[in-house]
C-alpha positions as a Markdown table, in Angstrom:
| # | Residue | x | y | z |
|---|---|---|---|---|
| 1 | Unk | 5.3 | -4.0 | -13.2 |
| 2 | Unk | 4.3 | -2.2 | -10.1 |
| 3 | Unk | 2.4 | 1.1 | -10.4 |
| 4 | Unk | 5.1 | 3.6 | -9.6 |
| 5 | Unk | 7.7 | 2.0 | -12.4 |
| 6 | Unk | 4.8 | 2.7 | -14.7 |
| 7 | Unk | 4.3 | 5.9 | -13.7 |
| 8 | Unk | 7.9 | 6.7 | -14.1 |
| 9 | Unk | 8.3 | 4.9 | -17.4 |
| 10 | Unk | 5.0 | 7.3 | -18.8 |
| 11 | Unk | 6.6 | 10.3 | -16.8 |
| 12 | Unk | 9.7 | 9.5 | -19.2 |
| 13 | Unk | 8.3 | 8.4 | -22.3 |
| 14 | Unk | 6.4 | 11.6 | -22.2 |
| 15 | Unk | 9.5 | 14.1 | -21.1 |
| 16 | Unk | 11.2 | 12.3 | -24.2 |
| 17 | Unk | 8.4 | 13.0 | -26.8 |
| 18 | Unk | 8.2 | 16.8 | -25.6 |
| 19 | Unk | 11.7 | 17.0 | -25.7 |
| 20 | Unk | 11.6 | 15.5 | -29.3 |
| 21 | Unk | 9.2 | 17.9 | -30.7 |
| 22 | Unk | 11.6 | 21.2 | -28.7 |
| 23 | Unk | 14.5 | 19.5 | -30.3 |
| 24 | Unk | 12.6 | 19.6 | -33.8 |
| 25 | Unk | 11.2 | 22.8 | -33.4 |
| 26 | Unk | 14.7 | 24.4 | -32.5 |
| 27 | Unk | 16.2 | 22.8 | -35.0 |
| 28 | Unk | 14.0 | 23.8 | -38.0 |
| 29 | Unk | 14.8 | 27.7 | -36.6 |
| 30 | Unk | 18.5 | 27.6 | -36.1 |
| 31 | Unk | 20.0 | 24.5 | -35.5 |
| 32 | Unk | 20.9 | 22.9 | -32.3 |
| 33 | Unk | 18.0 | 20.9 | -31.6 |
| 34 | Unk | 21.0 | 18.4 | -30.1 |
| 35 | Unk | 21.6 | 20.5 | -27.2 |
| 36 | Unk | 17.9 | 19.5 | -26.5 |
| 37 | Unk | 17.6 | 16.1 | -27.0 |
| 38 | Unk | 21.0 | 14.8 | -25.9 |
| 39 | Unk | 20.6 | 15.7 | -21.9 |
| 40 | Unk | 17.2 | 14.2 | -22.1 |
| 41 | Unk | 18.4 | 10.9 | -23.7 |
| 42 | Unk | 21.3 | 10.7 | -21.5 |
| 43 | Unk | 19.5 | 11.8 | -18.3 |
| 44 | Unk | 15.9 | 11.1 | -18.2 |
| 45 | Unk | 16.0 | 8.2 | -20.5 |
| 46 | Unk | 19.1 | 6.7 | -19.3 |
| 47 | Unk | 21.5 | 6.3 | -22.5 |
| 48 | Unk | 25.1 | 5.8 | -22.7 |
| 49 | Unk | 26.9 | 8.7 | -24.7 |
| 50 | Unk | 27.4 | 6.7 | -27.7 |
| 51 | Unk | 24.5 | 5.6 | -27.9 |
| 52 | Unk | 22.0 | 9.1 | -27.6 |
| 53 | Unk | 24.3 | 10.2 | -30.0 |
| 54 | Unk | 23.8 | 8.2 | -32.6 |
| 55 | Unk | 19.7 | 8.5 | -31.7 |
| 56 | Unk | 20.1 | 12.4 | -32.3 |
| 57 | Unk | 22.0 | 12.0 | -35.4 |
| 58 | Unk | 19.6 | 9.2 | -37.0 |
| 59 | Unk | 16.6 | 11.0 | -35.3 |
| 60 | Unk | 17.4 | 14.7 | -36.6 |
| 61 | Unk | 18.6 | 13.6 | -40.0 |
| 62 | Unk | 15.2 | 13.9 | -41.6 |
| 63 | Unk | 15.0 | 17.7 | -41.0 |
| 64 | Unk | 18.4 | 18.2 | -42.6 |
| 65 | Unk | 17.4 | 16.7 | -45.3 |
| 66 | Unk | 14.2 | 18.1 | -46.0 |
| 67 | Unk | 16.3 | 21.6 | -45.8 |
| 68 | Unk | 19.1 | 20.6 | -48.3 |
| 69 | Unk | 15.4 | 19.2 | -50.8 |
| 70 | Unk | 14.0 | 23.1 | -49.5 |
| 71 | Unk | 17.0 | 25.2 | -50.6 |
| 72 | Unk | 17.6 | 23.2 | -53.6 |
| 73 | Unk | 17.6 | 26.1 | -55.7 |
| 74 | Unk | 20.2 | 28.4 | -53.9 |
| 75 | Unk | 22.4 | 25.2 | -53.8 |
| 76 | Unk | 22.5 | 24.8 | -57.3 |
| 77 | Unk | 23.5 | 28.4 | -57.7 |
| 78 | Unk | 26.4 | 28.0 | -55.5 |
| 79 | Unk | 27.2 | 24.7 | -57.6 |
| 80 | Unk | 27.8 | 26.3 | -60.5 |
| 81 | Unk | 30.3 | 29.2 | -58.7 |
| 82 | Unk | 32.3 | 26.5 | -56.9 |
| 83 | Unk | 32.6 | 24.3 | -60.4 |
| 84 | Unk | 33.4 | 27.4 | -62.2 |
| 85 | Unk | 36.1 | 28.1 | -59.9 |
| 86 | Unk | 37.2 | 24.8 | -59.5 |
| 87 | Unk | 37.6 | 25.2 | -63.5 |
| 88 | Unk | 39.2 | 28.5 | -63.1 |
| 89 | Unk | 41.7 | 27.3 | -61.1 |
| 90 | Unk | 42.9 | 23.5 | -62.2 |
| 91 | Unk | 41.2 | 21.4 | -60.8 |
| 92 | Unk | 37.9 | 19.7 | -61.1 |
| 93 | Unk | 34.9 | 18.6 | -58.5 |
């Protein structure tokens, strides 16, 4: 590999990590850490569509889920007003 496509492949492996750790970071605050990630898969990485999509859905996954295991306790709270008006009104979850 000659030096320059070296360089370019560090220039872009690093672009992708910082962009991975905005994306994060955005994410955690209010959501759309995609609109981060996605441009920078597509156009300094060089994925198809389908493709960065699937590696922002499998890569952000992890910090949804560690805020559904965070709020826990709020989400049980609002379990037991949607089963009791499932129960109030026929029909059951």
């Amino acid at each position: 590999m000659s030096d320059i496509g070296f360089t370019l492949y560090n220039s872009a492996v690093l672009i992708g990590a910082v962009a991975a750790f905005m994306a994060a970071f955005v994410n955690a605050i209010a959501g759309g850490g995609t609109f981060i990630a996605f441009p920078t898969l597509t156009g300094v990485i060089g994925m198809t569509e389908k493709l960065a999509n699937a590696t922002c859905t499998v890569g952000l996954w992890p910090g949804y889920a560690s805020s559904v295991m965070a709020a826990r306790k709020e989400l049980a709270s609002i379990e037991r007003v949607c089963s009791d008006l499932s129960v109030d009104s026929g029909f059951q979850l």
